[in-house]
C-alpha positions, 0 to 999 in steps of 0.5 A: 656175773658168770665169765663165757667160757672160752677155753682153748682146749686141745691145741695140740690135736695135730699129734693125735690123728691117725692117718691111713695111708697105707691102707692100700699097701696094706690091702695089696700085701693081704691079697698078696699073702693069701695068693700065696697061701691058696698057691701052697695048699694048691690041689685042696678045695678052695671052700669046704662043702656045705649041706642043703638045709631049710630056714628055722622059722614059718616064714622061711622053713620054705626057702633052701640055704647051705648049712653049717656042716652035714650031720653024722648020719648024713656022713655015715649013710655016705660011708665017711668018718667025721674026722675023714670028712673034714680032711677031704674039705667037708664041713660037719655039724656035730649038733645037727639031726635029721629032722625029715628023711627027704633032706637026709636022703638029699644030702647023702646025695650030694656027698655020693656026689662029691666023693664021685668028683673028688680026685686025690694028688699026691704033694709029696712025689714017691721016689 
């Protein structure tokens, strides 16, 4: 009694595809604008400097990795301000605390380090 459906629905599916052939342009002028961006900020660093920290958890509290951002006691005992800090291209971590002397005392290190190899040019020349 019942009638097999046979429906002809969406015969019109042509007009509802969306194609994806400027995706390769597309990807050319991405790369192109951050080629430009990168020449514009030119002697600023490229990625901003991270701290050695340890994994959360049993299994990985072994393991080393880089941080969020160093720890207002970690800049403080390298002599920097917070808001000088992310000026000169490092990151900061507002919530983190020392936790262990050793990685405090490793991570100051590396930002004597850093400010050692840190060299300032001027974008404006004096006239």
């Amino acid at each position: 009694n019942n009638v097999v459906p046979n429906a002809h629905f969406k015969k019109h599916w042509q007009g509802f595809v969306k194609t994806w052939f400027n995706q390769p342009a597309r990807k050319q002028r991405r790369r192109h604008a951050r080629e430009l961006k990168a020449a514009a900020l030119a002697p600023a660093p490229i990625k901003s400097f991270k701290p050695v920290v340890h994994g959360q958890t049993i299994r990985y509290s072994a393991k080393l990795k880089k941080g969020r951002g160093f720890s207002l006691a970690e800049l403080k005992k390298a002599g920097l301000t917070a808001a000088y800090a992310r000026t000169i291209g490092i990151s900061v971590d507002h919530r983190r605390k020392n936790r262990s002397v050793e990685t405090l005392q490793e991570n100051v290190q590396r930002l004597e380090g850093y400010k050692s190899r840190l060299t300032f040019v001027d974008k404006k020349p004096k006239a």
